[in-house]
N, C-alpha and C positions, 0 to 999 in steps of 0.2 A: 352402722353407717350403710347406705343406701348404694349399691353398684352404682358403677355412674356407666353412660355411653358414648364414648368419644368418636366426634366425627372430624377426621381432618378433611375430609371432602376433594374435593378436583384441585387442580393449579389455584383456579381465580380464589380459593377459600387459604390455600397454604400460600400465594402468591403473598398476601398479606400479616403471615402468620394466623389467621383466625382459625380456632378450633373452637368448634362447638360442642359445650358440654351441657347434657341434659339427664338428670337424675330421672332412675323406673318410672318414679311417679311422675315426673314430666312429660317423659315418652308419650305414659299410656294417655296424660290431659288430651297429647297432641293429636292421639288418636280419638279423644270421647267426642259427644254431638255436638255440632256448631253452637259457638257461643252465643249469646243474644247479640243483636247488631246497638250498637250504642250511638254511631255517628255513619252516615249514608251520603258520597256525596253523588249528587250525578250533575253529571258534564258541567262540573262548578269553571267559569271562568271570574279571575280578577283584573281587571283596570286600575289603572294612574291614570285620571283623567282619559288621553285618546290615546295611552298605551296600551297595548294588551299585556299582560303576564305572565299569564297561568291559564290555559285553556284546557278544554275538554277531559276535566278531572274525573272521573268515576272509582269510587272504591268505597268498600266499608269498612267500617273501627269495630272489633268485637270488644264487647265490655270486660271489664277483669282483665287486663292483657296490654301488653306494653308494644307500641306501635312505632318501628322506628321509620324515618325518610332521610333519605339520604342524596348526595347528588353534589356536583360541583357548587360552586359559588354560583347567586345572578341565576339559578334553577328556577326559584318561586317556591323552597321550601318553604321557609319563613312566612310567603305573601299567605301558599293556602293554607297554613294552619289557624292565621287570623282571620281565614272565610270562614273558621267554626267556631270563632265565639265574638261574630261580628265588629272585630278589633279594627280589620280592615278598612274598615268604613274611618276611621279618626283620619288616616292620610288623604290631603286634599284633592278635591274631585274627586275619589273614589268609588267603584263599583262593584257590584260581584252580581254576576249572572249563573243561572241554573238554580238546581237548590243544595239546600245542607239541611238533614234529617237529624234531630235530636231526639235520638227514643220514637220514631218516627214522627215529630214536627216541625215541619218546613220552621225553619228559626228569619228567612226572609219573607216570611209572608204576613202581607197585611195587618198590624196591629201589633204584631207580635214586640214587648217590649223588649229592647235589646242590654236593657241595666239587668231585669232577669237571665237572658240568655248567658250572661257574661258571669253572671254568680252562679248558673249551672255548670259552665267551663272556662273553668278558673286559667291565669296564665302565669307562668313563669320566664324570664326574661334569660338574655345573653349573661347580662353583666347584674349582681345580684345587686337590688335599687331597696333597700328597708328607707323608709320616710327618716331625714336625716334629724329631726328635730323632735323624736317619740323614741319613747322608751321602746325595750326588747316587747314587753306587754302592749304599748299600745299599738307599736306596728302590726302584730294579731289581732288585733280587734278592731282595728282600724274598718275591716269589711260590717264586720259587724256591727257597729256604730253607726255605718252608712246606709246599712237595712232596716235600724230602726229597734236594734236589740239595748232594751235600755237596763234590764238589768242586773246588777252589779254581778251576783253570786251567777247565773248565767256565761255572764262573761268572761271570769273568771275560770270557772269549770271549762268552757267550751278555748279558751287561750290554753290552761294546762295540756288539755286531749290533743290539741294541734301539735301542740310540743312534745309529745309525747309522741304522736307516729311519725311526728319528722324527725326523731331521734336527737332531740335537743334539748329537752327536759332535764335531763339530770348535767348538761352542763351549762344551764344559765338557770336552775329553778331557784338559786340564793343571790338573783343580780336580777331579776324582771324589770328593776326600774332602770337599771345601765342603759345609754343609747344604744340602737341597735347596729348605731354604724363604728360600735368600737367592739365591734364581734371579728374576728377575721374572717376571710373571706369566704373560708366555705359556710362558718357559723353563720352567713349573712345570709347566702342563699337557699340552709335549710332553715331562715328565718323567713325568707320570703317564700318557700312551700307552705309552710306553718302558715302563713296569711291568706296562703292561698283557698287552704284546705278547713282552712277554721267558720268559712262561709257551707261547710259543706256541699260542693261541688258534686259532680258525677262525673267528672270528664278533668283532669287535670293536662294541659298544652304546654310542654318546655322547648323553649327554643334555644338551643346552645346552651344548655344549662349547665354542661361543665368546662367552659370554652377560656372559662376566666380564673383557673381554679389550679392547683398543684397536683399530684397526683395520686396524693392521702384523701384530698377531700374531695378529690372527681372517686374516688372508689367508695366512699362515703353515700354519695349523690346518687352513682350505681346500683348500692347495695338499698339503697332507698327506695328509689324507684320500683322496685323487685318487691319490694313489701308494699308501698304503695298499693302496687296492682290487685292484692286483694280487695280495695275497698272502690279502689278508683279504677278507671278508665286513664290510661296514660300515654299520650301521644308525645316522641321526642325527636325534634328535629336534630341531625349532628352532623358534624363534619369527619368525626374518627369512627372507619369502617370498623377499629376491634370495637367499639363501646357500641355500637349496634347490636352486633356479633352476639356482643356478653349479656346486654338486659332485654332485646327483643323478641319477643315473641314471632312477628312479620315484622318486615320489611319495604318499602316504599323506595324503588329509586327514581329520582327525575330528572329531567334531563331538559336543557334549551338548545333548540335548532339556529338555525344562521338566521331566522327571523327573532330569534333572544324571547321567544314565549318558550316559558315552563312547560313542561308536561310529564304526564306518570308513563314509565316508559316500560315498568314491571313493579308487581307487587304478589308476593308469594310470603310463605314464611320464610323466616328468618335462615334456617337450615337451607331450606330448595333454592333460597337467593344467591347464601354464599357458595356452598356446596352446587347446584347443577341450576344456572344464570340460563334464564330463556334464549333473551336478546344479550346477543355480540355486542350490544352497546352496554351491558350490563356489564360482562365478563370485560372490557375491553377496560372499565371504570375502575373495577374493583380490582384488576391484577394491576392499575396501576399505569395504563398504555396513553391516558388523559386524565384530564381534571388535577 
């Protein structure tokens, strides 16, 4: 077994209990050459109609690696993560200014279909939503039916593999045709990963994904995530500073001014965030002092 290196870091990192552990081989990723850039935003603003949101977002997503945001309620995590797989745009009046770089392609520029964009980066919700009227099978395949994969032995093969890295195969592979909404609750949300990831994605988007969950199947969801990250790109919005702590790689916090727009107020790795906080609004967050 592999040393490990424990950091309990400054006040703001033990303020919370958070201790960061990172295995040799972690360490040294953290030092090897920057990862490819997967997701680029620059100066992304979101609207509601003639609200503003989320302004002057700048950051990038390195691929392979798990990207946490964090930040009070009413921040804009939630708005800007659906400025990167144009989800935003479904809420009325809506807008999104600047760009957002997929593998470097503006995903708002001219033409660009946004059913593709969306099955490049897939989404995960709050509250786990499996289609209440389809089997545990067809809610996996449900994307793919929708792309035009007709068939059968395909579908099949490509529904197992999903269930397979969402770590749910061996507990539904003799019930596929059970609804998916008689799975418990965590079973339902690594059923809606599995849906997610069964369109083969590059970019998997969870928002609150263990928000609804008990604390067997939020460390389930955790230790998913983590494996995840070899194939995907995984961006997780949350509201618990240890579950940041524990599967991200960097860190995102945001923060809303007394005009109630979003903004990114720091984003470092995960370690530099909890451990040594740029901004005092950082540190003031994470020990605890608001939000």
């Amino acid at each position: 077994m592999p040393d490990t290196h424990v950091e309990s870091g400054t006040a703001a990192a033990s303020a919370i209990g958070v201790h960061i552990v990172r295995t040799e081989e972690e360490a040294a990723a953290s030092a090897a050459p920057a990862q490819r850039v997967a997701i680029r935003a620059e100066n992304v603003e979101a609207w509601y109609g003639p609200k503003l949101a989320v302004a002057g977002v700048n950051m990038e997503i390195r691929a392979n690696s798990v990207t946490a945001l964090i930040g009070p309620s009413g921040c804009g995590k939630s708005t800007l993560i659906r400025t990167f797989n144009r989800m935003h745009e479904f809420a009325p009046a809506a807008r999104v200014g600047g760009a957002v770089f997929l593998d470097g392609e503006n995903i708002y520029e001219r033409g660009i279909d946004p059913a593709r964009v969306r099955q490049r980066v897939g989404m995960v919700f709050q509250k786990p939503n499996p289609f209440p009227t389809m089997s545990i099978a067809e809610n996996v395949a449900a994307g793919l039916r929708f792309l035009g994969v007709r068939s059968k032995s395909e579908i099949n093969d490509r529904v197992e593999r999903a269930l397979k890295v969402s770590a749910l195969w061996e507990e539904v592979k003799n019930d596929l045709k059970k609804p998916g909404m008689a799975l418990s609750g965590g079973q339902q949300q690594r059923l809606c990963i599995a849906r997610a990831i069964a369109v083969e994605p590059e970019v998997v988007l969870m928002d609150e994904p263990c928000s609804a969950l008990d604390p067997i199947a939020t460390l389930k969801i955790e230790d998913l995530m983590r494996e995840l990250a070899v194939q995907y790109t995984i961006v997780v919005v949350t509201h618990n500073m240890q579950q940041a702590a524990r599967v991200s790689d960097r860190t995102a916090f945001m923060l809303a001014g007394e005009d109630h727009v979003g903004r990114l107020v720091e984003y470092r790795s995960t370690e530099e965030l909890f451990t040594r906080p740029q901004d005092k609004r950082t540190e003031d967050y994470i020990t605890g002092r608001f939000g």
